[in-house]
matplotlib code that plots the C-alpha trace (Angstrom):
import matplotlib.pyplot as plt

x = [3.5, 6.2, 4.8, 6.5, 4.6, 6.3, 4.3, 5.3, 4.7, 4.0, 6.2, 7.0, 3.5, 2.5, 0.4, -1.8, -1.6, -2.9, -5.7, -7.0, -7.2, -8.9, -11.5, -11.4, -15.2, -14.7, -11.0, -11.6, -14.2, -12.0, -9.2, -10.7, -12.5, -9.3, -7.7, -10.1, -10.5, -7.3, -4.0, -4.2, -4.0, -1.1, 0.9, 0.5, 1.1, 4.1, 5.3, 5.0, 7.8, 10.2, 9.6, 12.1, 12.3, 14.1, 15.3, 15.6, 11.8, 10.6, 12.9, 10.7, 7.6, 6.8, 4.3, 5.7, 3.4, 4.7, 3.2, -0.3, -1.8, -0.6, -2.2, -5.2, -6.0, -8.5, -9.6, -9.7, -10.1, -7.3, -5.2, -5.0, -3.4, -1.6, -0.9, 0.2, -2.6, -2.7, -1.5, 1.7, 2.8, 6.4, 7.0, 7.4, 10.7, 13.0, 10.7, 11.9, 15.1, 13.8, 13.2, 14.2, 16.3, 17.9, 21.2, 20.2, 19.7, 16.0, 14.4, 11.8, 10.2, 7.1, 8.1, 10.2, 7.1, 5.2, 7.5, 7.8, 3.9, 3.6, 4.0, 1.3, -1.4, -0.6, -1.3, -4.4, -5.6, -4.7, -6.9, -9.6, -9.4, -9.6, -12.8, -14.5, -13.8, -15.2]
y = [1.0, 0.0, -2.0, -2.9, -6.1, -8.3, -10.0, -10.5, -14.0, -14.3, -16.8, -17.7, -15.6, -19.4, -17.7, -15.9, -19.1, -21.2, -18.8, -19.0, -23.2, -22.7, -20.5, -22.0, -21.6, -18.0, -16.8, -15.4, -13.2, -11.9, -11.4, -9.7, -7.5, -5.9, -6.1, -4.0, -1.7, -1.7, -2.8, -0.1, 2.6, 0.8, 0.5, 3.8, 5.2, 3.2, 3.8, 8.0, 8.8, 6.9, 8.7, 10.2, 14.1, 16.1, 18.7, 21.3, 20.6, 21.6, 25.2, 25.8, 25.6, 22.3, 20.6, 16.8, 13.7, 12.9, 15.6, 15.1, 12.1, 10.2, 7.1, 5.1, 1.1, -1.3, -3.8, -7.8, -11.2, -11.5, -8.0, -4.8, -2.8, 0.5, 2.8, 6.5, 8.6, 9.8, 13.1, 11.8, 8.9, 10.2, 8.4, 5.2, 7.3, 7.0, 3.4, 2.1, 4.0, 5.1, 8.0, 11.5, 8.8, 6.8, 6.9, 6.3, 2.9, 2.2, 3.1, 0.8, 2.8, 0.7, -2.2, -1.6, 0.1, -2.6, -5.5, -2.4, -2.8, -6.4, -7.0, -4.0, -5.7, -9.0, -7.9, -6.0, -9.5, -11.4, -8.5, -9.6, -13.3, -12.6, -10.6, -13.7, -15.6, -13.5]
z = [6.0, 8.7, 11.5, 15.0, 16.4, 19.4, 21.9, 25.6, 27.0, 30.7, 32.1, 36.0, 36.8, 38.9, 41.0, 38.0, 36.2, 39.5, 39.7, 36.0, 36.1, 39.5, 37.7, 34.2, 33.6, 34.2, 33.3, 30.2, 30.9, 33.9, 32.1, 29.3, 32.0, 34.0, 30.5, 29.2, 32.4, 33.8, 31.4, 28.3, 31.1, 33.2, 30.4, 28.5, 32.4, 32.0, 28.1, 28.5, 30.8, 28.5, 25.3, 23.8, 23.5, 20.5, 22.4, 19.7, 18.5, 22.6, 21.9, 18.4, 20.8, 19.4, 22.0, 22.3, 22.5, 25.8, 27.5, 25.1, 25.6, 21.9, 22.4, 21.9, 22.7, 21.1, 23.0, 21.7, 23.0, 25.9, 24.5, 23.6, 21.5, 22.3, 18.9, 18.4, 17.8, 14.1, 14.8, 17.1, 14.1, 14.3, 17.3, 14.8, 14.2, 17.2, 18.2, 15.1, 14.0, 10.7, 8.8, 11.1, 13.6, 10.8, 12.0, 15.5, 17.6, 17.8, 21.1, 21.9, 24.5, 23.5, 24.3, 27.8, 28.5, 28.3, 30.0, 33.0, 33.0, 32.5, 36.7, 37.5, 35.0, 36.9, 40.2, 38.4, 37.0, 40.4, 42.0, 39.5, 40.7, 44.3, 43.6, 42.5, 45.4, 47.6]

ax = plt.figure().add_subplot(projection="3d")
ax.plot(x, y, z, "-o")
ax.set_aspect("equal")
plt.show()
């Protein structure tokens, strides 16, 4: 089994990172809250419109994962994790440039998916802070 892991690391995010030492006692528990609630949506929001398309599959009447809802998230300590549902697993194909795209450069729609998302889950996690204060 082929697996695509990378991680993105939040750097010059002062203002998030301000906030979590002011709230220390209670940071974790925030951000596992909005991540929970909030990230898995923002970023799959984020991820569909850049998924590739064959073209010649959508003439065959083939209905495409972009326009079904291919993805699931789990949920762990501070992350989640976004994965094809079982039934859309061929999008490993053009992600990774294997198998069916073998020839082609990989596509990592996941990934500039998720660094496109990573400033909407900020503001969501900033949001999360302010809430405490109030």
């Amino acid at each position: 089994m082929m697996v695509n892991t990378w991680e993105l690391s939040i750097t010059g995010q002062d203002e998030l990172l301000i906030k979590m030492e002011k709230y220390s006692s209670e940071s974790e528990r925030i951000i596992n809250s909005v991540l929970k609630q909030k990230g898995p949506d923002i970023a799959i929001k984020k991820i569909e419109p850049i998924i590739p398309v064959s073209e010649e599959r959508l003439r065959k009447g083939h209905k495409h994962a972009k326009f079904s809802n291919p993805f699931k998230a789990t949920h762990e300590n501070l992350r989640f994790t976004i994965r094809p549902k079982p039934k859309f697993g061929y999008l490993k194909y053009p992600e990774l440039g294997i198998g069916h795209s073998k020839n082609n450069a990989p596509e990592e729609f996941m990934q500039r998916g998720l660094q496109i998302s990573l400033d909407p889950i900020t503001e969501a996690l900033l949001k999360g802070f302010d809430e405490l204060s109030k």
